[in-house]
NUNU-427849 format. One record per residue: x, y, z of N, C-alpha, C in turn; residue in three letters. Coordinates in pm, 1 decimal, padded with zeros to 6 digits, always signed. Each point is the difference from the previous one (the first is absolute). Example, Ala and Ser with C-alpha at 12.3 -4.5 7.8 and 13.67 -1.06 7.14 Angstrom:
2
      n.xx      n.yy      n.zz     ca.xx     ca.yy     ca.zz      c.xx      c.yy      c.zz  code
  +01319.0  -00569.0  +00780.0  -00089.0  +00119.0  +00000.0  +00090.0  +00120.0  +00000.0   ALA
  -00035.0  +00105.0  -00072.0  +00082.0  +00119.0  +00006.0  -00077.0  +00109.0  +00073.0   SER
% end
This chain:
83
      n.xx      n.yy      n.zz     ca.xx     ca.yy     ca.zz      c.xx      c.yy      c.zz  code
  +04809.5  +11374.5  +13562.0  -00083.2  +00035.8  -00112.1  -00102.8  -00108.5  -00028.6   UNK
  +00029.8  -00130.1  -00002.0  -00054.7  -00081.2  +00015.8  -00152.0  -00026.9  +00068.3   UNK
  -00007.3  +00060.7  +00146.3  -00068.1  +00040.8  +00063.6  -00143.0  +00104.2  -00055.3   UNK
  +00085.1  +00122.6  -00075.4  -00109.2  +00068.8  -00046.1  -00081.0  -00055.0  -00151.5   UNK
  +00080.9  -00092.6  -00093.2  -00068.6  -00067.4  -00074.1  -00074.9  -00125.6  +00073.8   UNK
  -00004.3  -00013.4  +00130.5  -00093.6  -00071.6  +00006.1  -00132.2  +00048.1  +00055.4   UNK
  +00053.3  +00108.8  +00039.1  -00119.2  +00092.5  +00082.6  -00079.1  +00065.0  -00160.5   UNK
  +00064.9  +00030.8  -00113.2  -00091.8  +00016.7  -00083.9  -00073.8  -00116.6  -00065.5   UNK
  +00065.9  -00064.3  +00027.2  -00081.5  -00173.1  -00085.8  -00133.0  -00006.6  +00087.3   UNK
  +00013.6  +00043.4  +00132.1  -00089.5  -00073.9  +00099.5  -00139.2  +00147.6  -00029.3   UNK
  +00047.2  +00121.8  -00066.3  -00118.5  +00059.5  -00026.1  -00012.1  -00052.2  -00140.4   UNK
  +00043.6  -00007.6  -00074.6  -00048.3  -00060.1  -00151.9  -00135.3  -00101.1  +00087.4   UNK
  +00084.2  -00115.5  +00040.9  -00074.8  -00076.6  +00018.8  -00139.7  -00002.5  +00062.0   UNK
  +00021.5  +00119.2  +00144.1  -00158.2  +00020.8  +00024.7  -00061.9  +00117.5  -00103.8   UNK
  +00002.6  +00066.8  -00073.9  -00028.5  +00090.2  -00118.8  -00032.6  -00114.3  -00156.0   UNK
  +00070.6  -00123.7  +00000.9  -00071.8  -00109.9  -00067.5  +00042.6  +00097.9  -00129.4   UNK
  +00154.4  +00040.8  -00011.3  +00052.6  +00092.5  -00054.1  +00145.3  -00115.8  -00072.7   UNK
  +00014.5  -00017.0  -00134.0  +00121.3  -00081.7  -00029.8  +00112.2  +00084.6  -00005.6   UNK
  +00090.2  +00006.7  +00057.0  +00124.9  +00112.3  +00064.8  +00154.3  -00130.1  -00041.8   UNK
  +00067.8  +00061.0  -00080.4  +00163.8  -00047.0  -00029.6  +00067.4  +00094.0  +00018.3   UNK
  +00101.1  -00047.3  +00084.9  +00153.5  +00084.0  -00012.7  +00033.2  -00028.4  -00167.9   UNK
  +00062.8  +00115.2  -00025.6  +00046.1  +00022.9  -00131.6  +00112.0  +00048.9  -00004.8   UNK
  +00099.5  -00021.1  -00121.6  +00099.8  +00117.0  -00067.8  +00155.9  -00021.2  +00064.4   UNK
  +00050.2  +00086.2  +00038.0  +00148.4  +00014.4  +00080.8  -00005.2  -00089.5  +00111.7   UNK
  -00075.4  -00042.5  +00085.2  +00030.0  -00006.0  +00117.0  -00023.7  -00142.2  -00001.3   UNK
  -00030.2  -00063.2  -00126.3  -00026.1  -00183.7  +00003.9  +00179.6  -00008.4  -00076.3   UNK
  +00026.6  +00097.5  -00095.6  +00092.4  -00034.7  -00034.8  +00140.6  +00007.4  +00114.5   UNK
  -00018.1  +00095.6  +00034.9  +00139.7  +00071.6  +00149.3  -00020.6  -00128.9  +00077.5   UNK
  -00136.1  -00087.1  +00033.9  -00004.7  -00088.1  +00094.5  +00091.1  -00154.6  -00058.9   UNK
  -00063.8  +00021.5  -00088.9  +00063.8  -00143.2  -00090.1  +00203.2  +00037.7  -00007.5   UNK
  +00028.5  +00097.0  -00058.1  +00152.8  +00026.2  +00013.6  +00059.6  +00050.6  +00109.7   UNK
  -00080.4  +00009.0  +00085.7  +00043.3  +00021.0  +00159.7  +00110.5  +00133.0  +00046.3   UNK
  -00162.0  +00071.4  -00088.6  +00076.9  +00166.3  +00023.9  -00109.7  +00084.2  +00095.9   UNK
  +00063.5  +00111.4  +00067.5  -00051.6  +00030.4  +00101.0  -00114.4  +00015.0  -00059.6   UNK
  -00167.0  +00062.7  +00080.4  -00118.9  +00035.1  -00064.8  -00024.2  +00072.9  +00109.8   UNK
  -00056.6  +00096.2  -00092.8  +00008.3  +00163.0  +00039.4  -00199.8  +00006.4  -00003.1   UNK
  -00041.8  -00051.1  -00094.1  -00153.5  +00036.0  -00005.6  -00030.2  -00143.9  -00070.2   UNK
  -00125.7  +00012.1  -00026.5  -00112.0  -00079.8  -00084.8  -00125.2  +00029.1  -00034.6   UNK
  -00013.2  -00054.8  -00165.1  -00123.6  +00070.0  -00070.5  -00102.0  -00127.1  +00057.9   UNK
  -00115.9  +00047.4  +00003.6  -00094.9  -00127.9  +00011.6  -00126.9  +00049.1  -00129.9   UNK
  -00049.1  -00094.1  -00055.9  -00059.0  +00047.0  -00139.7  -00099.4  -00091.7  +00077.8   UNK
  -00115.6  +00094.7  -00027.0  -00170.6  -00109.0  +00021.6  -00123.7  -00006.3  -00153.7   UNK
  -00059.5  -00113.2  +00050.8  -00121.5  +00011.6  -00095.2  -00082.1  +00078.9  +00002.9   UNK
  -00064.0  +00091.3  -00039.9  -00098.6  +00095.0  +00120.7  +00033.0  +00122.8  +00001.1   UNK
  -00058.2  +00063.9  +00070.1  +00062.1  +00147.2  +00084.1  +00081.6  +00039.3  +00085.4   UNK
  +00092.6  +00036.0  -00082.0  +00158.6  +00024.9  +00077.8  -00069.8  +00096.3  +00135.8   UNK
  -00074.2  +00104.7  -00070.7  +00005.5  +00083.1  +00142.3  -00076.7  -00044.2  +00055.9   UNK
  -00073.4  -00063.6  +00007.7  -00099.6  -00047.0  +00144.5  +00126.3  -00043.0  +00082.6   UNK
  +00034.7  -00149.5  -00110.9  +00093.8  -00049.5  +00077.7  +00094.1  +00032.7  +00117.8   UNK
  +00064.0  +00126.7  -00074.5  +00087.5  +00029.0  +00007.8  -00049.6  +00124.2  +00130.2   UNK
  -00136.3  +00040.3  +00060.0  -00053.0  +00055.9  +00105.5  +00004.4  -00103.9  +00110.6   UNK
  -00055.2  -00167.1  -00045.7  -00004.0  -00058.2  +00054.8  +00120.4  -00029.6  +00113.0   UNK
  +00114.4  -00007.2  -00068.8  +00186.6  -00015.1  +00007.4  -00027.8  +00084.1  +00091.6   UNK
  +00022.6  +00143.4  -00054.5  +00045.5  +00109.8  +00076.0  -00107.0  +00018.5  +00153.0   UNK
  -00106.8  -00082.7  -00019.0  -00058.9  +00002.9  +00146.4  +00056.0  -00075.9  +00095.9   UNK
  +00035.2  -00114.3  -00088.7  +00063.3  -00091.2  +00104.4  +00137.6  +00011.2  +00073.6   UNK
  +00096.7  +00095.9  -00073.0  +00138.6  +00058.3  +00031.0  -00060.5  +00094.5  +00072.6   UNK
  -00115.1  +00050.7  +00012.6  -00035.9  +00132.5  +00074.0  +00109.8  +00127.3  -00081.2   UNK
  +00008.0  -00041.8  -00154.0  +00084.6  +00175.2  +00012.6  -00106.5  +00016.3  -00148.0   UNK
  +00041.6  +00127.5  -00035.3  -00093.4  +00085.2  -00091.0  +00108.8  +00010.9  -00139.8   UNK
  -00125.4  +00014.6  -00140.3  +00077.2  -00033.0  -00100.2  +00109.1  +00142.0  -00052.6   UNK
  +00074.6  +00001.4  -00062.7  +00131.5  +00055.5  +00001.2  +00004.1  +00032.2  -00106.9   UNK
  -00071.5  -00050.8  -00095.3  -00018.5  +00072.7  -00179.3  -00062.9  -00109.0  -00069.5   UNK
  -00101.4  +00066.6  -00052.1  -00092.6  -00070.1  -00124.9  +00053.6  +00004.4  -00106.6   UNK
  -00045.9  -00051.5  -00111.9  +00064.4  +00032.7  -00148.0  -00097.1  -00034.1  -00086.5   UNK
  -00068.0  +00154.3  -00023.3  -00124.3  -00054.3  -00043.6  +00009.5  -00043.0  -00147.1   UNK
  -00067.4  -00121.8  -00085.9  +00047.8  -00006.3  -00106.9  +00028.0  -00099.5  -00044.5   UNK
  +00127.2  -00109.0  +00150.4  +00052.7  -00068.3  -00054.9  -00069.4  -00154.7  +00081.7   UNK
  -00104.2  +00106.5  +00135.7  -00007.9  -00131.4  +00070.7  +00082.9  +00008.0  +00104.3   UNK
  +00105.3  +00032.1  +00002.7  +00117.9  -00039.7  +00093.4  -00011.0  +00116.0  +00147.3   UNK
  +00017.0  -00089.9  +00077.2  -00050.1  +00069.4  +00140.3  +00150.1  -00060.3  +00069.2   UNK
  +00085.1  +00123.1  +00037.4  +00095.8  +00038.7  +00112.4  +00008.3  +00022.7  +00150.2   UNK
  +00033.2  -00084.4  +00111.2  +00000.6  +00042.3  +00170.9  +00100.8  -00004.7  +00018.2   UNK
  +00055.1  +00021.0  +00144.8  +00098.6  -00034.1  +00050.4  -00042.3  -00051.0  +00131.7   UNK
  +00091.5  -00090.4  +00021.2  -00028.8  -00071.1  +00158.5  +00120.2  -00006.0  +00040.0   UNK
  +00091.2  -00130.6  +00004.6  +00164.4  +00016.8  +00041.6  +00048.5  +00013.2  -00129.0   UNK
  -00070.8  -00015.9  -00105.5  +00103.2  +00034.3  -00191.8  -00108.0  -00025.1  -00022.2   UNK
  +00009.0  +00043.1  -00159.9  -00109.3  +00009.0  -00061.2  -00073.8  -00083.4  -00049.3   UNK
  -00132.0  -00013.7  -00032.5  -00037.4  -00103.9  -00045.1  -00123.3  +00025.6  -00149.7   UNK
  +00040.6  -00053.6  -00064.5  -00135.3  +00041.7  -00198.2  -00072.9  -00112.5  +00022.3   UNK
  -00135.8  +00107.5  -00035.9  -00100.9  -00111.1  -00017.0  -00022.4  -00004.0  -00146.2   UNK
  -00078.6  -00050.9  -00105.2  -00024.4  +00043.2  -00092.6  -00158.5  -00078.8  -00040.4   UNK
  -00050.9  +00051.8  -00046.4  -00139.1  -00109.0  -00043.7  -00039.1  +00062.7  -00132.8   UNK
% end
């Protein structure tokens, strides 16, 4: 998992996009419980972003939510963007 938060850091970073893991999955990491997903919260536009992501996994988005911001994919588990 590790791996794919770095593969999203590395588009934040060329997108000049500020991108954090957030929520459950800092806490599951810290008490050393399995982790199933992770939210990543940006400054900006979740969905660009979050086109950006999904280009780079090469897969297509899986549910919008219009409203809240919050943009849903799947790749090997799921992953929230939110902006």
């Amino acid at each position: 998992m590790e791996e794919l938060i770095k593969k999203i850091g590395a588009v934040a970073d060329a997108e000049q996009i500020e991108a954090f893991v957030v929520g459950g999955y800092v806490r599951d990491r810290i008490l050393g419980r399995n982790v199933t997903d992770f939210d990543v919260m940006v400054i900006g536009d979740g969905v660009r972003f979050a086109e950006h992501v999904a280009k780079a996994f090469r897969t297509g988005f899986i549910q919008c939510i219009v409203g809240f911001g919050n943009i849903g994919f799947v790749s090997v588990f799921e992953i929230h963007i939110a902006g």
